[in-house]
C-alpha atoms as one frame of an Amber mdcrd trajectory, in Angstrom:
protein
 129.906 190.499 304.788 129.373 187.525 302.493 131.786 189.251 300.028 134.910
 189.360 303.060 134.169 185.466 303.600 134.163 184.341 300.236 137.643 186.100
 300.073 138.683 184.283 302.836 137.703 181.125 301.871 139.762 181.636 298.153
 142.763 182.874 300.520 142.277 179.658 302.743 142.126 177.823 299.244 145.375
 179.206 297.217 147.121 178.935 300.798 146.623 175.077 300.470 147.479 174.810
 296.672 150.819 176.864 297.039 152.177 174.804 299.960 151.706 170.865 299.216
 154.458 169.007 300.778 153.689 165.682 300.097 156.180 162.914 300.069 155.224
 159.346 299.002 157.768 156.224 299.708 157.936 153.724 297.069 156.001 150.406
 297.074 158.631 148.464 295.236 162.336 148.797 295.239 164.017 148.219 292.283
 167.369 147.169 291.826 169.887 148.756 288.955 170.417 146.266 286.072 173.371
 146.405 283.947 172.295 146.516 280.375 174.642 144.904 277.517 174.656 146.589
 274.172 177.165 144.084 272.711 179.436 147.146 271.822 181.468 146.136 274.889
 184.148 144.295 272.720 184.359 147.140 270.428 186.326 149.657 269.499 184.746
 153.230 267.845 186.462 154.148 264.512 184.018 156.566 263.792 180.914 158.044
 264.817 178.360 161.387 263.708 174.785 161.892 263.687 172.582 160.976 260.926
 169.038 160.283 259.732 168.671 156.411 258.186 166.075 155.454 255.776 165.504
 152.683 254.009 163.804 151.866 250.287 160.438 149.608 250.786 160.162 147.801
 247.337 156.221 146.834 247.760 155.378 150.857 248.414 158.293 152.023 246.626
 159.221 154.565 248.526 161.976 155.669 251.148 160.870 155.029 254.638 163.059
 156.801 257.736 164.574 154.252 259.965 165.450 156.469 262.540 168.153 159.678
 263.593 170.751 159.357 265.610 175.139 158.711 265.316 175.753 156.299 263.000
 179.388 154.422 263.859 182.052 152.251 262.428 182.419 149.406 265.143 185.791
 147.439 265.088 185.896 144.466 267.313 188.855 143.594 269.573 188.812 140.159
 268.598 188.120 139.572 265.084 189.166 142.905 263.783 185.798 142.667 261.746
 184.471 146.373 261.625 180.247 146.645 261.201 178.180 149.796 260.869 175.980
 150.372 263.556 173.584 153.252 264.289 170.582 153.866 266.997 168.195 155.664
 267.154 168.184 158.539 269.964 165.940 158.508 272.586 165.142 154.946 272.552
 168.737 153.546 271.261 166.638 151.097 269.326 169.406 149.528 266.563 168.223
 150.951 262.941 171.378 149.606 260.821 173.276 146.766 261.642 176.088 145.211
 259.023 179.161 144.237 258.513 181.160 146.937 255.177 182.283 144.285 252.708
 183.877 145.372 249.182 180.900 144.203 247.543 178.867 147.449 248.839 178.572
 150.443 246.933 178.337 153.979 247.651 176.586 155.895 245.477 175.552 159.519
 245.885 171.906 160.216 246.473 169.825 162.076 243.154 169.823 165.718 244.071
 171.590 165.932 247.735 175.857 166.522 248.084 175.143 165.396 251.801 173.397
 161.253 251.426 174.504 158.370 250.389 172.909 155.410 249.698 173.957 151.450
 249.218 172.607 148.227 249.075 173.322 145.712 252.071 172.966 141.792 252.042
 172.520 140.918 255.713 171.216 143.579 257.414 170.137 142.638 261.269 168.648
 145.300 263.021 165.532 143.946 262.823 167.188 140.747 264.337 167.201 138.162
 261.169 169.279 139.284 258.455 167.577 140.711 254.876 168.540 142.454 252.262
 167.528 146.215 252.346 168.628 149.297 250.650 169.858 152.334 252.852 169.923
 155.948 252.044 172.190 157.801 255.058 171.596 161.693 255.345 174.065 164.502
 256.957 173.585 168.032 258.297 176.355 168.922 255.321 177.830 167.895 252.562
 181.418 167.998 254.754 180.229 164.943 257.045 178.332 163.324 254.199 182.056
 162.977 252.628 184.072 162.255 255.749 181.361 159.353 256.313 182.056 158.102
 252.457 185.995 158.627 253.097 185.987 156.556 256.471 183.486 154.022 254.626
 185.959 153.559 251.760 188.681 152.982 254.429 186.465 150.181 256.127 185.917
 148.595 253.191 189.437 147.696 252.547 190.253 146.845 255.863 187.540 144.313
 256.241 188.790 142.994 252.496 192.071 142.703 253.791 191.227 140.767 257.308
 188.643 138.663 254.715 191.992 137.786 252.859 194.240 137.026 255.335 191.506
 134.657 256.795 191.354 132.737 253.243 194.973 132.747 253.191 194.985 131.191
 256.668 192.529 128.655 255.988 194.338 127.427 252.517 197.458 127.190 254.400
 195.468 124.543 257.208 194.329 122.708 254.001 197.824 122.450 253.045 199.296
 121.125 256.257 196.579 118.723 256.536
């Protein structure tokens, strides 16, 4: 008798657990909030995933910034292009510069598929410092498509950087 109670009891119990329809309305409404990435003005002249690290000089070691799709940023304006990469899940800016000529590219000891170079201003930390980056693919074929399109950049930022001395000499003149 006790056994054909305690059964229905656990039946009465699983019953309960199985079925929960609960519905709970919200406390606080909250209202959808545009977020700016400053990209906005910008045009994409390249972009593929990638893990970023960078060399700390007091451990001296390479530390990983972060994986995600690193991008060549050109803006509509200025024509200035700037590499820019996030990380993934939390988009949180790991490399932030503009390409001058003075940057080189220089293959990584031991891997066909990284690169690494040595930046002035970097600001993804948000005040600008010198850093040295090392820039990993899943192959060797985007490792070289990202040095190919970096190349590229470089000379068209050298260019616009020309054009704007040549523009500012010829103000000096006329003044």
């Amino acid at each position: 008798m006790a056994d054909t109670e305690e059964k229905k009891i656990v039946e009465q119990q699983e019953e309960e657990v199985e079925s929960p329809d609960v519905h709970f309305e919200p406390i606080v409404k909250l209202e959808e909030v545009e977020v700016k990435t400053n990209e906005e003005n910008e045009e994409v002249l390249f972009k593929m995933r990638a893990k970023l690290f960078r060399y700390s000089k007091d451990t001296k070691e390479w530390k990983e910034r972060g994986t995600g799709d690193v991008k060549f940023l050109k803006h509509k304006e200025s024509k200035k292009i700037r590499l820019l990469m996030r990380r993934d899940k939390t988009l949180k800016v790991c490399a932030n510069h503009y390409v001058d000529s003075l940057m080189k590219l220089s293959p990584n000891v031991g891997s066909d598929r990284s690169w690494v170079w040595n930046v002035t201003a970097d600001v993804s930390d948000g005040t600008p410092q010198a850093e040295t980056l090392a820039i990993r693919f899943a192959n060797s074929e985007n490792a070289n498509l990202f040095k190919e399109k970096f190349e590229e950049v470089q000379k068209l930022n050298e260019e616009l950087r020309e054009e704007d001395e040549k523009e500012k000499d010829e103000k000096k003149e006329d003044a």
